[in-house]
C-alpha positions as CSV (number, residue, x, y, z in Angstrom):
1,X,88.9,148.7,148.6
2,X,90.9,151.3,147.6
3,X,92.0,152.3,144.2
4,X,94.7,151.0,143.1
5,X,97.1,153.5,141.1
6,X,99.4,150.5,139.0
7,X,96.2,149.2,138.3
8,X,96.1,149.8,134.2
9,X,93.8,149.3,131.1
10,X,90.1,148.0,131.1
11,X,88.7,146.5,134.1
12,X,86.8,143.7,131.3
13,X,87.9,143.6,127.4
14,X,86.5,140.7,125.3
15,X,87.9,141.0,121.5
16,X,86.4,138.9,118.9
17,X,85.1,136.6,120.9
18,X,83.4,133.0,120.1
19,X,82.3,130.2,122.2
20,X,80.7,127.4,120.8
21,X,79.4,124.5,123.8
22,X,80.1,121.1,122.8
23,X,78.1,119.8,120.4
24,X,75.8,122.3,119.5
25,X,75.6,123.1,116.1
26,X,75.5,127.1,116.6
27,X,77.8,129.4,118.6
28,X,76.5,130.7,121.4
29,X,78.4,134.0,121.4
30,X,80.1,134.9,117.4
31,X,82.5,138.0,117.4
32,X,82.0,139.6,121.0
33,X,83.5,142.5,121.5
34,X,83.0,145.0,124.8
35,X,84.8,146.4,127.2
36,X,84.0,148.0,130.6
37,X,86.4,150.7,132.2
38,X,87.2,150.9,135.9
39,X,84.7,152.6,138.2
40,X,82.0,151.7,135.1
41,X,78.6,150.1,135.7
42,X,78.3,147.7,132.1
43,X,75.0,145.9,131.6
44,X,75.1,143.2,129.6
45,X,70.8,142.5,128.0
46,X,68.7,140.3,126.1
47,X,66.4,137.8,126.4
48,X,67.0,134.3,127.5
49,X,69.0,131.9,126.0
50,X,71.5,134.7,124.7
51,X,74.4,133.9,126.2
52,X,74.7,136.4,129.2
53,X,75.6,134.3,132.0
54,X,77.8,132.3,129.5
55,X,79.7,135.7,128.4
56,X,80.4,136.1,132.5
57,X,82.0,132.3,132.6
58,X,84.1,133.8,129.7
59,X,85.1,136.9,131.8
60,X,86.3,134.8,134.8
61,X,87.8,132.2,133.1
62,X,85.7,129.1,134.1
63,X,85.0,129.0,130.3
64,X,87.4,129.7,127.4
65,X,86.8,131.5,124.1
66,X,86.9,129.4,120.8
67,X,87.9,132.4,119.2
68,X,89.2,135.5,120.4
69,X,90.6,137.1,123.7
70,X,89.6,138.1,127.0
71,X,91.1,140.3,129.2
72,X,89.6,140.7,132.9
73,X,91.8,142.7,135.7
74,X,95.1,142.8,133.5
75,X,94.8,138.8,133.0
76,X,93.7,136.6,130.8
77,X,91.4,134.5,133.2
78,X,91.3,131.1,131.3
79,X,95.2,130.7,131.4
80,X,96.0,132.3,134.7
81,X,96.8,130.6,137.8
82,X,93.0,130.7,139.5
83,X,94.2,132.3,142.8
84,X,95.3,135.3,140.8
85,X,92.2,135.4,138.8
86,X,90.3,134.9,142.3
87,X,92.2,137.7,143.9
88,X,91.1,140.6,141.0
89,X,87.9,138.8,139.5
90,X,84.7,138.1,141.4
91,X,81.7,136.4,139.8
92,X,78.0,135.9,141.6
93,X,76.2,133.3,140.0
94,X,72.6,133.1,139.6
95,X,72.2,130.3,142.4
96,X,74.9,128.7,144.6
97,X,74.1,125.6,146.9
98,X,77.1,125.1,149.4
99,X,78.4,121.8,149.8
100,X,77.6,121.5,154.1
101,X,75.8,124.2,156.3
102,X,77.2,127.4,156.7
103,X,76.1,130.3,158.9
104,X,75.8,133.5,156.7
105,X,79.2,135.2,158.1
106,X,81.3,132.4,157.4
107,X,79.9,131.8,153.6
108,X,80.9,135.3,153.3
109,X,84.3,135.2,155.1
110,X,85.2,132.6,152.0
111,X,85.4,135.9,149.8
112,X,88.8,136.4,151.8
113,X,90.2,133.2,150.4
114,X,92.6,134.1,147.7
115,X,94.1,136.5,150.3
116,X,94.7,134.7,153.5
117,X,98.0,134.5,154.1
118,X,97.9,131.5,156.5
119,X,95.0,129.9,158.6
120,X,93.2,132.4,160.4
121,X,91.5,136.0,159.6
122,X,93.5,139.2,159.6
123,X,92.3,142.1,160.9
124,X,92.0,143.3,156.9
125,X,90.2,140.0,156.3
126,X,87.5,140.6,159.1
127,X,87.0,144.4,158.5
128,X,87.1,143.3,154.9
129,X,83.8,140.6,155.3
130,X,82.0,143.4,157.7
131,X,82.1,146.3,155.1
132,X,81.1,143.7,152.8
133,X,78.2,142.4,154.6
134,X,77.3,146.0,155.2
135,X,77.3,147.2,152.0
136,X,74.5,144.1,151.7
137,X,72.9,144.5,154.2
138,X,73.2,141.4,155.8
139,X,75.4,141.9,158.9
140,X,72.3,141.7,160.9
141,X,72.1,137.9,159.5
142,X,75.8,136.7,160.2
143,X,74.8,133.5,162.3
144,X,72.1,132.6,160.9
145,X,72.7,129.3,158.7
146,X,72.5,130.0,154.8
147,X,70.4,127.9,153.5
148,X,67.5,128.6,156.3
149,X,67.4,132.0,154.7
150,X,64.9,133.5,151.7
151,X,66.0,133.5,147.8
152,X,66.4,137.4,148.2
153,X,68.6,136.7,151.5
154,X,70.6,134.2,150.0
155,X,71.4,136.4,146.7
156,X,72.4,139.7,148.9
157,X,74.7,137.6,151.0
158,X,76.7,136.1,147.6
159,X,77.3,139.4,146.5
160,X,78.8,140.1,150.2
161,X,80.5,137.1,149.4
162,X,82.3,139.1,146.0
163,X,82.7,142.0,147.8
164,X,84.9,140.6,150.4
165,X,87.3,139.4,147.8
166,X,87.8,142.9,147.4
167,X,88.5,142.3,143.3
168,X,88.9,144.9,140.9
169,X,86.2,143.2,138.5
170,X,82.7,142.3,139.7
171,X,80.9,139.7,136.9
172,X,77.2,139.9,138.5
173,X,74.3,137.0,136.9
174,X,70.8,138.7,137.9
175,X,71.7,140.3,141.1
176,X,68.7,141.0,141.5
177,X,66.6,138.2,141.0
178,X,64.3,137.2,144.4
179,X,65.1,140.8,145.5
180,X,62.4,143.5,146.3
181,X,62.0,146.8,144.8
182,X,64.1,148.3,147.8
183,X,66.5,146.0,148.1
184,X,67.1,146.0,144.7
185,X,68.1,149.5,144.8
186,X,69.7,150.0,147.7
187,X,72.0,146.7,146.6
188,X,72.8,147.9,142.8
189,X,73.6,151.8,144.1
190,X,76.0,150.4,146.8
191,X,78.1,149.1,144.6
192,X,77.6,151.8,142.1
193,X,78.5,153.8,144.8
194,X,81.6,151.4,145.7
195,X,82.7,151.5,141.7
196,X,83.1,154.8,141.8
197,X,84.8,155.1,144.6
198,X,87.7,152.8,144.2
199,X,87.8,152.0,140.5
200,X,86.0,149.0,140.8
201,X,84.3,147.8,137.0
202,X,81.0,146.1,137.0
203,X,79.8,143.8,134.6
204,X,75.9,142.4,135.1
205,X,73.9,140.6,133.0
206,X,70.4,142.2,134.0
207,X,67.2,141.0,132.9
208,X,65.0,144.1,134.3
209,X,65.5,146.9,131.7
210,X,64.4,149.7,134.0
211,X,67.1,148.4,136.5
212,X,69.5,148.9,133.7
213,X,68.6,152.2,133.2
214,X,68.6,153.2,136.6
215,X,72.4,152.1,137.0
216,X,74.2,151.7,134.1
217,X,76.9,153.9,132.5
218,X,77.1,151.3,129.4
219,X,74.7,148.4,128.0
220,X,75.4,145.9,125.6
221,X,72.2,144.4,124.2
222,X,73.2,140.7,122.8
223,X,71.2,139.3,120.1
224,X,71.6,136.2,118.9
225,X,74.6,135.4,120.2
226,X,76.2,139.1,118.7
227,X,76.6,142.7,120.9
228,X,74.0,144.0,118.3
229,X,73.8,147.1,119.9
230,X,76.4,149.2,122.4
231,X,76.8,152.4,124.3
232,X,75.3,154.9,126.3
233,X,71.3,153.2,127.7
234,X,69.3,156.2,126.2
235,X,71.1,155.4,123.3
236,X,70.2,151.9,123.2
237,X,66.9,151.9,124.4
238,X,65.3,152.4,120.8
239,X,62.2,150.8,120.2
240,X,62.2,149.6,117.1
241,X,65.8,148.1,118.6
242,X,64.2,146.5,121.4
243,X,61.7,145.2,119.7
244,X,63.3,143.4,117.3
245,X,65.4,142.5,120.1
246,X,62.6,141.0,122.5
247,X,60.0,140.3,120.0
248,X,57.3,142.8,121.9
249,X,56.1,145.9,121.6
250,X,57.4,148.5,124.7
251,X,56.6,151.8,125.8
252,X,59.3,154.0,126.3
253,X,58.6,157.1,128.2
254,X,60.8,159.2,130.2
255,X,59.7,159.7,134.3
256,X,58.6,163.7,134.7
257,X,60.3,163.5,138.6
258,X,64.0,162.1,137.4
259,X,64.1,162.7,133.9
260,X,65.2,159.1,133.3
261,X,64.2,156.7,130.7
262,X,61.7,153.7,132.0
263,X,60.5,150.9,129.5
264,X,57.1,149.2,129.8
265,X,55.9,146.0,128.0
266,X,52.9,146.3,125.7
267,X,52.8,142.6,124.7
268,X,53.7,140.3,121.7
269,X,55.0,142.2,118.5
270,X,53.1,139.4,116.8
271,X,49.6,140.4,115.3
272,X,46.9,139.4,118.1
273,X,44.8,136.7,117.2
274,X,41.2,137.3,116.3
275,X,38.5,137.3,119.3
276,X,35.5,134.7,118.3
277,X,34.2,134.0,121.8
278,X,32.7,137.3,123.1
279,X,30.9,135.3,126.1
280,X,31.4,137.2,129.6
C-alpha cells in the first residue's frame, strides 16, 4: 500500500455517537466521540460488555448510529455502497467460520475482492495477498486448509485477509487473542510498521493493557458505554482511572530497560473477605 496523497481528513471520526440494540432498555454506546488520524495506532479499552467490538460494527458500517455520525475513509460506511466501503475499510472480527473449506491462501486472496476487476488475480492482486501473508506470517501456511489450523493461526491469517484489501482504515476485534507473546508482537508492530509507512489508521479494540501500551499512539478507554477517558496511553493509564474503570486494583510501574509504562493486576478493588478457615 502506498500512501495515498488525495487521501484527506481522519482515517476514523465518530461524532456524538449512540447506538442502542433493539430492545434493550440502555444504550450501548451514548455520545461517542473519537477520531484516529492516518498512520495512527488508536486503541479502543475497557472491560467486557462495553461496547468495543460494537463501536468497530459502527466504524464499517455493518451497524448504524442512532444518533450521531461516523466517518471511516472519507465515507460514511452505513450509507455507502459496500464495495466502496470494502475497498477503504477493513474489519477482523474476533472469530470467522467460512462457509466451505478453504486452504489458507485462498481465504486470504478474498481480501482482493472489492478490487478485482474481472475473474481472475492480477499480478497487483497476487503480490498484494503475498506481502500480506508475509507481513502475518503465514505464507509458509498457504495450502493448508483453514479450519485444520490453531486459534492463533487462524487469527494471523484474518488479519492477512484485511491486509490484502489494502484499505486505508484497519477496525481490528482482539488481534491478538489465541496469539503467543511473540506472535503477538511481531503481528501488532507489522502493521505499526505498515501504518506508518503508508498512512494507514488503525483502530483495535484491545483487551491486554500492556499490549496497548506497547503500540498505541492514542487510547480511548470506554466506560459504560461513554469514551470516559482520551489521549496519549501514559496519560490515560492513571490508577485511580483504571480502577474505577475495571473495578481492581493495578500496579503501574514503568520497565527500567524501555522506559515504557506496563500495568499489573493486584485483584478485586472490593474489600477482601475475612479468612475464618486457617486449616493448611
Amino acid at each position: 500500500m502506498k500512501p495515498d496523497p488525495a487521501a484527506q481528513g481522519p482515517a476514523l471520526e465518530m461524532r456524538s455517537v449512540t447506538f442502542r440494540w433493539p430492545g434493550a432498555v440502555a444504550a450501548t454506546l451514548q455520545g461517542v466521540s473519537l477520531r484516529c488520524e492516518p498512520g495512527e495506532f488508536l486503541g479502543i479499552l475497557g472491560p467486557n460488555g462495553v461496547g468495543k467490538s460494537t463501536l468497530l460494527r459502527l466504524a464499517c458500517g455493518l451497524l448504524a448510529p442512532e444518533v450521531g455520525e461516523v466517518v471511516a475513509a472519507g465515507l460514511a460506511p452505513g450509507r455507502a455502497r459496500r464495495r466502496e466501503v470494502a475497498r477503504r475499510v477493513a474489519l477482523v472480527p474476533a472469530w470467522v467460520v467460512p462457509g466451505f473449506p478453504m486452504t489458507v491462501r485462498d481465504l486470504v486472496a478474498l481480501g482482493r475482492t472489492p478490487h478485482l476487476r474481472g475473474l481472475f488475480e492480477s499480478r497487483q492482486d497476487r503480490d498484494a495477498i503475498d506481502h500480506a501473508m508475509s507481513l502475518a506470517e503465514v505464507a509458509d501456511l498457504a495450502d493448508r486448509p483453514f479450519q485444520e489450523l490453531s486459534a492463533g493461526e487462524q487469527r494471523r491469517v484474518l488479519v492477512a485477509r484485511a491486509l490484502a484489501q489494502d484499505p486505508r482504515l484497519l477496525l481490528l476485534d482482539e488481534p491478538t487473542a489465541n496469539l503467543d507473546v511473540a506472535h503477538s508482537v511481531r503481528l501488532l508492530e507489522g502493521v505499526l510498521g505498515l501504518a506508518r509507512q503508508s498512512g494507514l489508521g488503525v483502530v483495535a479494540a484491545i483487551h491486554d493493557l500492556n499490549v496497548a501500551l506497547l503500540v498505541c499512539d492514542r487510547v480511548a478507554l470506554l466506560h459504560r458505554g461513554r469514551v470516559r477517558a482520551f489521549g496519549d496511553p501514559d496519560d490515560v493509564m492513571r490508577w485511580a482511572l483504571l480502577r474505577e474503570v475495571f473495578g481492581c486494583d493495578l500496579y503501574i510501574g514503568r520497565n527500567e530497560m524501555n522506559g515504557r509504562l506496563f500495568v499489573a493486576p493486584m485483584g478485586s478493588a472490593r474489600e477482601p473477605a475475612a479468612i475464618t478457615d486457617t486449616s493448611c
